[in-house]
C-alpha positions in Angstrom: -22.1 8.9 9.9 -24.4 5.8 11.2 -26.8 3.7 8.4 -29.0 0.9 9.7 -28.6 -1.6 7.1 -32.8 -2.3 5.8 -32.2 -5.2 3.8 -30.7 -7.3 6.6 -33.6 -6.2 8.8 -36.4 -7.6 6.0 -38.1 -10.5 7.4 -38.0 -9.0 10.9 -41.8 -10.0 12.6 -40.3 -8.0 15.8 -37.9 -5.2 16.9 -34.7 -6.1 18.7 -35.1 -4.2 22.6 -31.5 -4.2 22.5 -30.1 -1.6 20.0 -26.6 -3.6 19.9 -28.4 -5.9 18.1 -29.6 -3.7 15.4 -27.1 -3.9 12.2 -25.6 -0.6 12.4 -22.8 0.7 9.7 -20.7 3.2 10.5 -18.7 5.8 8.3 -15.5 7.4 10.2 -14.3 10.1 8.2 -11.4 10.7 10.8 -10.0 6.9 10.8 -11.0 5.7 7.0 -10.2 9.0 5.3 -7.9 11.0 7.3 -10.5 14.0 7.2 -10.2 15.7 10.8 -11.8 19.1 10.4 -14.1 20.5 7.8 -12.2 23.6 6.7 -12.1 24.8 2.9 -8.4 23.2 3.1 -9.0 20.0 4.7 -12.2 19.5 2.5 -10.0 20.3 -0.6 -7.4 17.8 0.6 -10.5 14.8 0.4 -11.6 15.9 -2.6 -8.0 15.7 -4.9 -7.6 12.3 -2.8 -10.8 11.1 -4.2 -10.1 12.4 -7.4 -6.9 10.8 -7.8 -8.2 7.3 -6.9 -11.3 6.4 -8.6 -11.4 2.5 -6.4 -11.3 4.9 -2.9 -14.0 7.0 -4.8 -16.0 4.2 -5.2 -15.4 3.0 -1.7 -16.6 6.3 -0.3 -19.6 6.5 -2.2 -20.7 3.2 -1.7 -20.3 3.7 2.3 -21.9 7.4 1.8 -25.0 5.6 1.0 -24.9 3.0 4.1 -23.7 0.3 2.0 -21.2 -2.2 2.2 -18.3 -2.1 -0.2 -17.7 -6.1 1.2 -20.7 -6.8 -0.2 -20.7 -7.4 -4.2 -24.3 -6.6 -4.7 -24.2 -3.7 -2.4 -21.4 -2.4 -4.4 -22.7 -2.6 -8.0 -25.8 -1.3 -6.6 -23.7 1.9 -5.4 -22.1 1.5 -9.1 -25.3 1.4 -10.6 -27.3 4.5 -8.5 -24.2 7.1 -9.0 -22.9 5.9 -12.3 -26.5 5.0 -14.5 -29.4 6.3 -12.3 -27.9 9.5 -10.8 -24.9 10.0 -13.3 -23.0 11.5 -10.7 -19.9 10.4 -12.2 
């Protein structure tokens, strides 16, 4: 998954021509999360993993979003949406 990260590009009078210059975030599922396929038994797999580690949880729905875990107000925004506004969790 690629996010284009909108707050770092407030301010912005002009558009960069060259796109490397554009703050891209990228979410590997393959690399981060070990996730290769998307069959029913790889998809279960994720989901115990996730369940069984609410910090990783976290961490994969704050990048799900295109946020930063790094970042501390990214991440209690992320807290905020899926735990107050959303109660997803």
């Amino acid at each position: 998954m690629v996010f284009l990260s909108l707050s770092q590009t407030y301010g912005w009078t002009t558009l960069p021509d060259d796109l490397s210059k554009w703050p891209y975030r990228t979410l590997d599922f393959t690399e981060k999360y070990g996730l290769k396929n998307l069959s029913p038994k790889s998809l279960d797999a994720f989901r115990v993993k996730l369940q069984a580690d609410h910090n990783l949880l976290f961490e994969y729905l704050t990048l799900k979003v295109g946020f930063d875990p790094n970042d501390k107000k990214e991440y209690a925004m992320s807290k905020y949406l899926h735990m107050d506004y959303v109660r997803l969790i």
